[in-house]
C-alpha positions in Angstrom: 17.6 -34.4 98.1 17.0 -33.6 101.9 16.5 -36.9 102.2 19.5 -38.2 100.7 21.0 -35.8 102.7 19.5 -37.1 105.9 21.1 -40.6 105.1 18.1 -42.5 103.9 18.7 -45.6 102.1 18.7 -44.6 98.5 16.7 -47.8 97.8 14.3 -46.5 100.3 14.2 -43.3 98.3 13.5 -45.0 94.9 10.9 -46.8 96.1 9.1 -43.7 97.6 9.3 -42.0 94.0 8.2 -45.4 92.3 4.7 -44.8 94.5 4.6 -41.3 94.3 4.5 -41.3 90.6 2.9 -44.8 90.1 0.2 -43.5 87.9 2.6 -42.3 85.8 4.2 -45.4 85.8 1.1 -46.9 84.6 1.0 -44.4 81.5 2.8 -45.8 78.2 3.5 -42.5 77.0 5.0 -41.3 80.4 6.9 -44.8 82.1 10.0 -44.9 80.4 10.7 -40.7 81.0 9.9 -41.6 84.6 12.1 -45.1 84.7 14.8 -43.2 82.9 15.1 -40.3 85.4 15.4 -42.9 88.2 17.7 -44.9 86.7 20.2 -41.9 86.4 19.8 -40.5 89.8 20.5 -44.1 91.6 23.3 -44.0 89.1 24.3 -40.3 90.4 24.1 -41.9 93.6 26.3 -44.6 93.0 23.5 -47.1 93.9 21.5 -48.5 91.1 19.8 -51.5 91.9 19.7 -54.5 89.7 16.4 -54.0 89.1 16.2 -50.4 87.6 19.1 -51.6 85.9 17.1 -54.5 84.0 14.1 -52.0 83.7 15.9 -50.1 81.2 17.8 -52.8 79.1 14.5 -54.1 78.3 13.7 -50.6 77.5 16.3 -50.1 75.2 17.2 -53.4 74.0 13.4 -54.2 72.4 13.2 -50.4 70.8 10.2 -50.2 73.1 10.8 -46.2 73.5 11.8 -46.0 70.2 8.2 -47.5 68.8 6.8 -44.4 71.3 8.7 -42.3 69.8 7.7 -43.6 66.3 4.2 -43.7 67.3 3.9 -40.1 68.3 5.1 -39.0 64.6 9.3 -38.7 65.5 11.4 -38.1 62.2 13.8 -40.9 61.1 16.9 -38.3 61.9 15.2 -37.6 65.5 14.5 -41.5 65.7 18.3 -42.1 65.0 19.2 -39.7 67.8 17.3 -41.1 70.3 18.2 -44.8 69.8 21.8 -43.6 70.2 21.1 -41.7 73.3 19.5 -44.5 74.6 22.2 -47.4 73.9 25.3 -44.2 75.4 22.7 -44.0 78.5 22.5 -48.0 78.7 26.6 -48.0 78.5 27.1 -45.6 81.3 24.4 -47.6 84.0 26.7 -50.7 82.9 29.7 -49.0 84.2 29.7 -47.8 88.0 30.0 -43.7 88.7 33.6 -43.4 89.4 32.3 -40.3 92.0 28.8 -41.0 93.3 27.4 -37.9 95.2 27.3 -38.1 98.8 25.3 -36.8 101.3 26.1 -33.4 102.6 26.4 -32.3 105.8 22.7 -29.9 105.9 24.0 -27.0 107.7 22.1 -25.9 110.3 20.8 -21.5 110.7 19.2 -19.4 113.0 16.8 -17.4 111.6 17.9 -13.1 111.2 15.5 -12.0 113.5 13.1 -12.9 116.1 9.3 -13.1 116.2 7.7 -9.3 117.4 10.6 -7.5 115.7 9.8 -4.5 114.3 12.2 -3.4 111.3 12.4 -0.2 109.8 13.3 0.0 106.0 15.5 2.2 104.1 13.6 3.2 100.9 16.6 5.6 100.0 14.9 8.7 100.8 11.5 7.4 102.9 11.3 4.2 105.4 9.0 1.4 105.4 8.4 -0.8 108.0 8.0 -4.9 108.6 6.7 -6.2 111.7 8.7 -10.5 111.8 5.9 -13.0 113.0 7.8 -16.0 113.4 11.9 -17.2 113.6 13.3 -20.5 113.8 16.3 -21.9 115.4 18.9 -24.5 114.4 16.7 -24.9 111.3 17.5 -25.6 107.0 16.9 -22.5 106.2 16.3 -20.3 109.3 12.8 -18.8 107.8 11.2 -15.4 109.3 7.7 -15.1 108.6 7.2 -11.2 107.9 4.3 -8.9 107.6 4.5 -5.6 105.7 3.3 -2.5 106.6 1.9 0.1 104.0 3.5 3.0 105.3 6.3 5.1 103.4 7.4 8.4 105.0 10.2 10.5 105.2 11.0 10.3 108.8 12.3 7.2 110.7 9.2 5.3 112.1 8.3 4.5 115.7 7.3 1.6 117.5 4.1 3.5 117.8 3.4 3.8 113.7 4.0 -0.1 113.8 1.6 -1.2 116.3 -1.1 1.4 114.7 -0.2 0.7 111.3 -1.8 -1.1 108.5 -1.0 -4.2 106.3 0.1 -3.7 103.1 -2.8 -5.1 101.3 -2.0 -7.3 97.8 -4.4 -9.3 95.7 -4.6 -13.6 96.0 -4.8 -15.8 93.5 -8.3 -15.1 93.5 -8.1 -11.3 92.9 -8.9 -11.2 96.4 -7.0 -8.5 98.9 -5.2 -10.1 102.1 -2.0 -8.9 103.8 0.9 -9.8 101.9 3.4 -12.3 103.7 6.3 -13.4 103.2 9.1 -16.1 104.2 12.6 -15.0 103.8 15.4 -16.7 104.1 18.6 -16.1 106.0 21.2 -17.1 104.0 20.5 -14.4 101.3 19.7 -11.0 104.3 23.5 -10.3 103.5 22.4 -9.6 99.9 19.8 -7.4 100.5 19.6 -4.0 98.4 18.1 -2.1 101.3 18.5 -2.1 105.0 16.8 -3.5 107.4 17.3 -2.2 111.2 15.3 -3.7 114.0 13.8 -0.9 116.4 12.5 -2.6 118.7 10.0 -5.6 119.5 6.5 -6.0 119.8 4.4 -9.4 121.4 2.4 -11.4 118.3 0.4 -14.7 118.6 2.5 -17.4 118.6 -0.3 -19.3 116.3 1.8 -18.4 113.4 3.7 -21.8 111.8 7.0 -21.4 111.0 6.5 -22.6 108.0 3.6 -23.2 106.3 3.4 -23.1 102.0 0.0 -21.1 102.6 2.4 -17.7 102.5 4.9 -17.2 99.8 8.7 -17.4 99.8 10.7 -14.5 98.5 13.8 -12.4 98.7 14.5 -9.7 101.2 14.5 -7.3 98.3 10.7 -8.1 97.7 9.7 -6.5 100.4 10.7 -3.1 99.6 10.0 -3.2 96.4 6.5 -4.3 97.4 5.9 -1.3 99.4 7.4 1.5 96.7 5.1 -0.2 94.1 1.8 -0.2 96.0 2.8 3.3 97.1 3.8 4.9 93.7 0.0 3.6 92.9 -2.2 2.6 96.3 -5.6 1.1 95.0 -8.3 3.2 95.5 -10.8 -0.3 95.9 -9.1 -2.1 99.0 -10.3 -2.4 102.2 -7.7 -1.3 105.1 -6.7 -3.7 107.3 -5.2 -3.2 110.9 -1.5 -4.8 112.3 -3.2 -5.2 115.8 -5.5 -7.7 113.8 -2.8 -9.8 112.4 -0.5 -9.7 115.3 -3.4 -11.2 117.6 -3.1 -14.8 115.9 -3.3 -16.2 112.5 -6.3 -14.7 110.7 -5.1 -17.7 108.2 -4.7 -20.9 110.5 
């Protein structure tokens, strides 16, 4: 879609998909399903070539799906239903979309804060802290990279119990502890639970990307959250692990 968006040619775009799922194109029991789904978005699109178009006539017309179907143990009722799905689908390529979608207009965000920012959070009765890594400009989604802190304490925090605080420490994929990250996006700060109040800035590496799919993605609110779950129950079997480390570069890059 953020290439349809970007006002690539929508043939351009089919063919990309036909390579990008050619093995599957190669698979009997998976072809039409893939044929099907392109048909209907260059249909959405108000642009189906003649070709797709033939593609699934001959799909349809020779009961070629429906021996699949047959094949893999379908019921007569469910057999019934599908060859009527098929010929209602056939019908409506034949006829052009009265209102094709169009590309929209990708609107362009800067991201909430800026790298080195230092946010104290509002736990409703104790503060935790972030420290933001990276921020884009003019960008889809304007992403900030953030780092959380393990800290939860009564008072408000200090630039000082930021730069000599730790990560808060969360287990990978493969039960291993690392600093949890996180990308959040702008458009969704405004519906943050908590508050988040920058206090000041700090200097990080600028090795960090912007954006990068070895972090996660995430809502503001998963931030907080994170840091009143790991302190209602810290683990007793992590080892601690310093900002001034992870501010230096990318331990990851």
């Amino acid at each position: 879609m953020n290439a349809f968006n970007a006002n690539v040619e929508l043939q351009v775009l089919s063919n990309e998909i036909r390579e990008k799922f050619s093995s599957s194109l190669d698979d009997p029991d998976e072809a039409n399903d893939i044929l099907f789904a392109i048909a209907k978005a260059e249909w959405d699109c108000g642009s189906l070539s003649k070709n797709t178009l033939t593609e699934i006539s001959r799909i349809v017309e020779s009961g070629a799906d429906i021996a699949r179907w047959r094949q893999l143990g379908a019921s007569p009722k469910d057999l019934a239903k599908r060859n009527e799905a098929l010929l209602v689908f056939l019908e409506k390529l034949k006829t052009a979309n009265p209102r094709p979608k169009k590309p929209k207009k990708t609107r362009l965000r800067d991201s909430i804060f800026t790298a080195g920012d230092c946010l104290a959070i509002d736990l409703k009765g104790n503060f935790g802290g972030a420290i933001v890594l990276t921020g884009q400009k003019e960008s889809e989604w304007g992403l900030n990279l953030i780092l959380v802190l393990d800290f939860m304490m009564p008072k408000f925090p200090s630039i000082e119990d930021f730069k000599k605080g730790q990560c808060l420490m969360v287990k990978n994929f493969r039960e291993q502890y690392e600093p949890y990250l996180q990308y959040c996006y702008a458009k969704f700060f405004k519906k943050a639970e908590y508050d988040f109040q920058k206090i000041g800035n700090i200097q990080v590496g600028e090795s960090y990307d912007a954006e990068n799919e070895r972090y996660s993605y995430g809502h503001w609110n998963h931030i907080p959250e994170s840091i009143l779950k790991y302190n209602s129950n810290p683990p007793t079997d992590v080892k601690p692990r310093k900002v001034s480390e992870m501010i230096s570069k990318d331990p990851f890059g």
